[in-house]
N, C-alpha and C positions, 0 to 999 in steps of 0.2 A: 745378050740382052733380048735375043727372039723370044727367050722362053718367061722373061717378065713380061714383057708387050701380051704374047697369049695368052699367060694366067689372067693379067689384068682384062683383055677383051672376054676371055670368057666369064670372068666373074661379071663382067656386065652385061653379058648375056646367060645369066644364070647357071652357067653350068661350072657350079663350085667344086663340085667333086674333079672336075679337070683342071680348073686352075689352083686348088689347092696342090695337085700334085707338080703343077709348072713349078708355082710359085717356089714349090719344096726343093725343085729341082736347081732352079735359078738361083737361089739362096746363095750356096758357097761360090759359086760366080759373081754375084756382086759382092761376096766380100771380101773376094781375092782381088777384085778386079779396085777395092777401096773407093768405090762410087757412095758414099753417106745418101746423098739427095734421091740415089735409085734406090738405096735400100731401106729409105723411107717408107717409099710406093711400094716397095716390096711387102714388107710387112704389116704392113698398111690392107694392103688388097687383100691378103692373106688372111686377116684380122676379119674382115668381113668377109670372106667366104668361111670362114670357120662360123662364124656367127650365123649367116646362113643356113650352114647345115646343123645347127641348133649344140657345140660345142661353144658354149657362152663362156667358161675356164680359158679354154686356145682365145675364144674372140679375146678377152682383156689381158692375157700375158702377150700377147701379139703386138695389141694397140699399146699396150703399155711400153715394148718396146720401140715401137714407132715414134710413140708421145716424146720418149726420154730424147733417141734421135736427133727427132724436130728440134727439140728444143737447144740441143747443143748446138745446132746448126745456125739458133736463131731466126729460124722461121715461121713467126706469129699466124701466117693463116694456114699452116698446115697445123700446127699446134691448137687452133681452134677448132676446125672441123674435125681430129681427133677425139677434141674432148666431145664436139656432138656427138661423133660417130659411138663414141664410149657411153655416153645419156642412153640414146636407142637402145643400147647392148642391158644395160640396167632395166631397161622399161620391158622387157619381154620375158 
């Protein structure tokens, strides 16, 4: 999970081109690992670094599957800051 923690710090310190490759990296480890709730944030963070570096396509199949995720999870406030997260993606 080192490698979600760093995609995620670095996409909040802007440097998307490195946590998109964590992120990419991290990937088949949480999904082997069957953690749903990390692979939320996964896809999640990875949705907005893509978006970031201006692949708006990657930004909404990402969040899209984040969105789908959340919701099977039953997690109303991660399903709604998606759907912000998704409005922004739209507006640019």
């Amino acid at each position: 999970m080192r490698r979600l923690r760093s995609g995620a710090i670095a996409t909040t310190n802007s440097q998307d081109d490195k946590a998109l490759e964590l992120l990419t990296r991290a990937e088949p480890l949480v999904r082997e690992a069957g953690d749903r709730v990390q692979l939320v944030a996964l896809l999640a963070n990875r949705a907005y670094a893509l978006d970031n570096l201006g692949d708006v396509e990657g930004a909404l199949a990402g969040s899209s599957q984040a969105l789908e995720s959340a919701r099977s999870l039953g997690d109303t406030e991660t399903v709604s800051q998606l759907l912000v997260n998704r409005g922004t993606v739209f507006t640019r």
